[in-house]
Structures are given as C-alpha cells and as structure tokens.
C-alpha positions in Angstrom: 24.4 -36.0 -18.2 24.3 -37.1 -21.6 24.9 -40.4 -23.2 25.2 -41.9 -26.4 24.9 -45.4 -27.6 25.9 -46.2 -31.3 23.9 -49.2 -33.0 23.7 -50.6 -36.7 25.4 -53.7 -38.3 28.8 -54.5 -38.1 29.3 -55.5 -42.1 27.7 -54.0 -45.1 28.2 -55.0 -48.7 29.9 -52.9 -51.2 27.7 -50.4 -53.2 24.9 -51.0 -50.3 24.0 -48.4 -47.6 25.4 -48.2 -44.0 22.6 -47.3 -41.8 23.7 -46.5 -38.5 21.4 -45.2 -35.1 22.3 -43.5 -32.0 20.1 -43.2 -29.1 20.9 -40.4 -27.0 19.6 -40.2 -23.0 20.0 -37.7 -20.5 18.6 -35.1 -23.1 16.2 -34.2 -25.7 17.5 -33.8 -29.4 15.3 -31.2 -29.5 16.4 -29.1 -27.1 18.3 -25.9 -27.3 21.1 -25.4 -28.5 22.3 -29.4 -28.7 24.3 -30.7 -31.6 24.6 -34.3 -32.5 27.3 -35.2 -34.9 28.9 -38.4 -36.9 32.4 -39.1 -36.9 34.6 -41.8 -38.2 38.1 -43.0 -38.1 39.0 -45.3 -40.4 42.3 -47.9 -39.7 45.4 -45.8 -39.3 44.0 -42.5 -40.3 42.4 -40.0 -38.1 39.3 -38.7 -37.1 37.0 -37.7 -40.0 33.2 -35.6 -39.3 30.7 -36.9 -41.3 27.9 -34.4 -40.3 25.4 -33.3 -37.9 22.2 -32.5 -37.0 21.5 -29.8 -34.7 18.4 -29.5 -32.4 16.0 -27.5 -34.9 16.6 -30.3 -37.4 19.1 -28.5 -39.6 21.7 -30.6 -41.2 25.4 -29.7 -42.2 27.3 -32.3 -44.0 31.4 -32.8 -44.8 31.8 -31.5 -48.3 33.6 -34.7 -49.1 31.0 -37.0 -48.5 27.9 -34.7 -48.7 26.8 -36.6 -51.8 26.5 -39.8 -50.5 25.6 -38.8 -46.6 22.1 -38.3 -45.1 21.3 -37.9 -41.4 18.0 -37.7 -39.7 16.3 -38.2 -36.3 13.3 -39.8 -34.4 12.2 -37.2 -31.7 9.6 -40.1 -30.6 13.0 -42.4 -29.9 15.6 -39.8 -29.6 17.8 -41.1 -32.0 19.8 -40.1 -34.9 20.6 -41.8 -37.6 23.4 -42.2 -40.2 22.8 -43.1 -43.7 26.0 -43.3 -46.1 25.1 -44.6 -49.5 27.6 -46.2 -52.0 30.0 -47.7 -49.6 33.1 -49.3 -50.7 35.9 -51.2 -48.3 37.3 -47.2 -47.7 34.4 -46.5 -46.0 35.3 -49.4 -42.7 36.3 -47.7 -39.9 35.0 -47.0 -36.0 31.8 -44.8 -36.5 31.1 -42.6 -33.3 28.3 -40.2 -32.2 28.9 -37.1 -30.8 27.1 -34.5 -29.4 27.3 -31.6 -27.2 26.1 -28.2 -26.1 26.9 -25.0 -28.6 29.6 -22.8 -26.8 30.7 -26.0 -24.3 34.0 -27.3 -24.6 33.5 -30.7 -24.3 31.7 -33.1 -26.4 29.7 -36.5 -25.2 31.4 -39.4 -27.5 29.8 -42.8 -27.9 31.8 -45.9 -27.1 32.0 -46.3 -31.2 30.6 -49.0 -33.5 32.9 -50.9 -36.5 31.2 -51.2 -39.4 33.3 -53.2 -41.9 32.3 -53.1 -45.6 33.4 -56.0 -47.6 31.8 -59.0 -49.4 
C-alpha cells in the first residue's frame, strides 16, 4: 500500500548540511498511527536509525546524532525531510526512509539514496 521514494543530492561538502526528502504515497503522514523514520548504513557497517517522525508531528531522534539531526514534514506534499548538519566523510553512506504502522511487523523501506560527503 505504501511507498516511499528517497530524493536529495548525491554529494555534500564537509561541514555543510545534507538535506534529504522522502515522498510517501499510498498514505497520509498524518494519519493514525503511521511512523516515518531515517536510517542509514554507512560502507561496511550496519544499519544505523537516525530518527523519526510520527503522524502527530512528534519527533524522536538517535542520541548519537540528536545534535546535529532535524526532521520535518510537508503535509501539503507528503513528504519528510532529513536535515543533518555538520557532515564530515563518516557521515556517506545509503540513506533510506522507512515507515510503517505502530503494532505492524513489517516496515515500508525506500529503494535508498547515497549521499557521499567529500570535497
């Protein structure tokens, strides 16, 4: 039912902002009880959760990067976006979106986006 599409540049410049978007169809962000979460894996490491934002608007973020992270939405696009301040070359990696149903099993994955930080 639901699908998600990942969108954003592909390179970002050290100490600049990665600024990523995910258009969701086949549901509203807003609607009870959806969940739509940010993950990462960088290269050979595993999978790492940025954050999410759930369908009230609420936002929960990874303690780790917490201080640098901030998502949002567009209820008139239904998207979310990814913001992820301060980047340095640790921060490339495969950035997915994720979201789901609370008490469902399985999550809706996008296909993923690279985003490779370097000069």
């Amino acid at each position: 039912q639901v699908q998600l599409q990942e969108s954003g540049p592909g390179l970002v410049k050290p100490s600049q902002t990665l600024s990523l978007s995910c258009t969701v169809s086949g549901g509203s962000i807003t609607t009870k009880y959806y969940y739509w979460s940010w993950i990462r894996q960088a290269p050979g490491k595993g999978l790492e959760w940025i954050g999410m934002i759930i369908y009230s608007g609420s936002t929960f973020y990874s303690p780790s990067l917490k201080s640098r992270t901030a998502i949002s939405r567009d209820t008139s696009k239904n998207q979310f976006t990814l913001q992820l301040s301060s980047v340095s070359p640790e921060d490339t990696a495969v950035y997915y979106c994720v979201g789901g149903v609370a008490g469902h099993a399985m999550d809706t994955w996008g296909q993923g986006t690279l985003v490779i930080v370097s000069s």
